[in-house]
C-alpha positions, -999 to 999 in steps of 0.1 A, spaced: -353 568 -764 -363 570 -728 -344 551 -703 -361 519 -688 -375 526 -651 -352 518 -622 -365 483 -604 -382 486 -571 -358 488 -543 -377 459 -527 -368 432 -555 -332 446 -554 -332 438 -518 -343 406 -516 -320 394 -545 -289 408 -519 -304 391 -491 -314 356 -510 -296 325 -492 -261 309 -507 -269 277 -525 -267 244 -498 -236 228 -495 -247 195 -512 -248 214 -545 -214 215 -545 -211 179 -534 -229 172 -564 -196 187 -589 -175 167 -574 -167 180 -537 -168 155 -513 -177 168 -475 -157 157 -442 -174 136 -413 -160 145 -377 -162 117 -356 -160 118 -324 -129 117 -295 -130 87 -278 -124 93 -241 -87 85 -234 -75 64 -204 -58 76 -171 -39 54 -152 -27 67 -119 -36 61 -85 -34 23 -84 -65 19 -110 -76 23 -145 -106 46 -152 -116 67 -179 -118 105 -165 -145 128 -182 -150 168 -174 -182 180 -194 -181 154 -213 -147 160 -225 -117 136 -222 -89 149 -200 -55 133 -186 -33 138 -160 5 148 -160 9 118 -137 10 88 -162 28 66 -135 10 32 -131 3 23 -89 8 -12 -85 -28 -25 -75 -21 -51 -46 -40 -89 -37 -60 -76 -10 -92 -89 10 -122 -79 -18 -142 -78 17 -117 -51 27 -118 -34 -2 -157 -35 -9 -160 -16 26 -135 9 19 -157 18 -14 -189 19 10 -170 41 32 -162 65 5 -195 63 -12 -211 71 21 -188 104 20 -193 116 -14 -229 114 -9 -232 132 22 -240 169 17 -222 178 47 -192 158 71 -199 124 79 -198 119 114 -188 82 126 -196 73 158 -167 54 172 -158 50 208 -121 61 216 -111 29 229 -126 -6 216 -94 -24 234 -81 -41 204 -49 -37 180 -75 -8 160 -68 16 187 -34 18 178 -43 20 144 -61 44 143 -38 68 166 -4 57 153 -8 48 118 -36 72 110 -15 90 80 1 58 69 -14 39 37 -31 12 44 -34 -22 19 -55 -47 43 -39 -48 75 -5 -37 63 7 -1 67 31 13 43 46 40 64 71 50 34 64 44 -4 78 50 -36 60 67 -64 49 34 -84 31 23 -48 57 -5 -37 69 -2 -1 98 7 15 90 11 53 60 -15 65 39 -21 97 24 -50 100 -14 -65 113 8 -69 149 29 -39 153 17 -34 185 32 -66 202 63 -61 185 65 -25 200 52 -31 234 66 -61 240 91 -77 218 113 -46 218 109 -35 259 125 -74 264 152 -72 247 164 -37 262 152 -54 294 174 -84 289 207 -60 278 202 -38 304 206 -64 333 242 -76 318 248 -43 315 241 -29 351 249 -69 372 282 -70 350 298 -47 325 290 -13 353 301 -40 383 336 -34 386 338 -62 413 327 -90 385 351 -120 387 331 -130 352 348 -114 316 335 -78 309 343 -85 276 315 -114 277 289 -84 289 299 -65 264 294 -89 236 262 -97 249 250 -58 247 265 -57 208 243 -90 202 216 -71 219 218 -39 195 222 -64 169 188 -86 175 169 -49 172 188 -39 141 178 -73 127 140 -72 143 139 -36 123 149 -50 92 122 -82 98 93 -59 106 95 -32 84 100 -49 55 75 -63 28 72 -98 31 62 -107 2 28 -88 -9 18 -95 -42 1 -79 -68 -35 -87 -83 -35 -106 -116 -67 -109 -135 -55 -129 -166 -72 -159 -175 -35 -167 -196 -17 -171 -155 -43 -201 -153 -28 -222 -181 6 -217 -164 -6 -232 -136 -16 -206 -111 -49 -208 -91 -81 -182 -86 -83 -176 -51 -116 -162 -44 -112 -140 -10 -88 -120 -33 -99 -114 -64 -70 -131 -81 -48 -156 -93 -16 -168 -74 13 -191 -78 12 -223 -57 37 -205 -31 16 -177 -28 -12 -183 5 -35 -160 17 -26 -145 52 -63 -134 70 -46 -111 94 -26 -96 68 -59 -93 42 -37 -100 14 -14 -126 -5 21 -133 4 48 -149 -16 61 -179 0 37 -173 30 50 -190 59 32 -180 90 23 -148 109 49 -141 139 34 -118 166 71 -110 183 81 -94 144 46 -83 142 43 -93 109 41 -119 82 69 -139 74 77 -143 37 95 -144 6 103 -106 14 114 -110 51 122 -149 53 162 -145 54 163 -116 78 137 -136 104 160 -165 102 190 -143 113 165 -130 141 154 -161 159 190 -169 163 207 -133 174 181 -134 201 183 -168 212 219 -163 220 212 -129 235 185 -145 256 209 -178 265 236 -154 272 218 -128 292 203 -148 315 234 -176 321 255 -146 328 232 -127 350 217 -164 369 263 -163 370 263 -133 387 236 -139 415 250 -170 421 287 -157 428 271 -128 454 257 -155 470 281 -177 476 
């Protein structure tokens, strides 16, 4: 018998090039198919804020998980800060403010002397810890404190120490001069500890749940408070236990600072008593 023909090499090519079946064939004996859902972007914290970080559309995190406490500040402050920034990131090239070097007022020496310091309002933290809680503080008056809280008291131990303790001809007690330059050291040791420290600053609280345990909104801040807690306008932010704002300290007086500013006012009233009754002593005795 003859052999039967060979097929044409074009069917035998398109049966090795005809497509695989669809893949809900085989769902229909019994194979069930997978549905990807989509990542949800994670959240970031860091940085004193919440916000959900995208690259590309992808989620991404940062090693730095560490929660910044987010501080009761002026939301005037804070909403010109944003504008500021704003203004920056949409500029294509360096944002030039026009300032004059000198306005004469207390943001000359803020912007020369605290310029690298964090600022929260008017408060300068000049030292921080990681979690954004202060250790070294400047407050909205710095400047008086500096300039002229701190020259009087030098002032005030130098003259018992020049009229008295270096006056070897002084009928009066050297020890008494001697006391009053250890009370003066002390009253700046003491002034250090009232100015530098953090009054009181408290954080922002957003939960309606503080309202049923008897806290109150305040509006200028964005938050609730306890009934201690008062809003200081020339510190732009709210204070535990808010007492009053004293320009010789240069900063508010608090829950943070209240102990330390009672120690104060009475190391330098006796230094002040002291000084000048020994030194009004010592005039008086060259005199007569």
């Amino acid at each position: 018998m003859a052999s039967a023909p060979d097929p044409p090499e074009s069917l035998s090519s398109a049966k090795a090039s005809a497509p695989d079946p669809p893949e809900s064939s085989s769902s229909a004996n019994g194979a069930h198919s997978e549905v990807v859902e989509p990542e949800s972007p994670q959240r970031v914290e860091g940085g004193g804020s919440t916000a959900l970080e995208v690259n590309g559309g992808e989620p991404s995190q940062t090693d730095d998980n560490l929660v910044k406490k987010a501080y009761a500040v002026s939301v005037r402050w804070e909403r010109e800060q944003a504008e500021q920034i704003q203004r920056r990131s949409e500029s294509s090239g360096p944002v030039v403010e026009r300032k004059p070097l000198l306005t004469f007022t207390t943001e000359d020496f803020n912007r020369y002397f605290c310029c690298c310091a964090h600022r929260v309002g008017s408060m300068f933290f000049l030292l921080e810890r990681k979690d954004g809680s202060p250790i070294l503080v400047a407050g909205p008056c710095w400047p008086f404190c500096t300039f002229v809280t701190v020259p009087l008291i030098v002032v005030l131990s130098g003259l018992v120490g020049y009229f008295i303790v270096s006056n070897p001809n002084s009928r009066l007690f050297i020890s008494y001069g001697h006391d009053t330059m250890h009370n003066g050291g002390h009253s700046r040791g003491v002034l250090c500890c009232v100015s530098c420290r953090d009054p009181g600053l408290m954080e922002r609280v957003t939960d309606e749940e503080a309202a049923e345990n008897g806290w109150f909104w305040n509006e200028q801040v964005g938050s609730y408070r306890p009934a201690g807690a008062m809003y200081c306008r020339e510190c732009k932010a709210l204070v535990y236990d808010y007492d009053h704002v004293c320009p010789w300290t240069g900063t508010a007086i608090g829950k943070g600072n209240m102990v330390q500013f009672k120690i104060f006012v009475f190391s330098v009233n006796v230094l002040c008593y002291l000084s000048v009754g020994l030194v009004i002593w010592q005039i008086l005795d060259k005199i007569t």
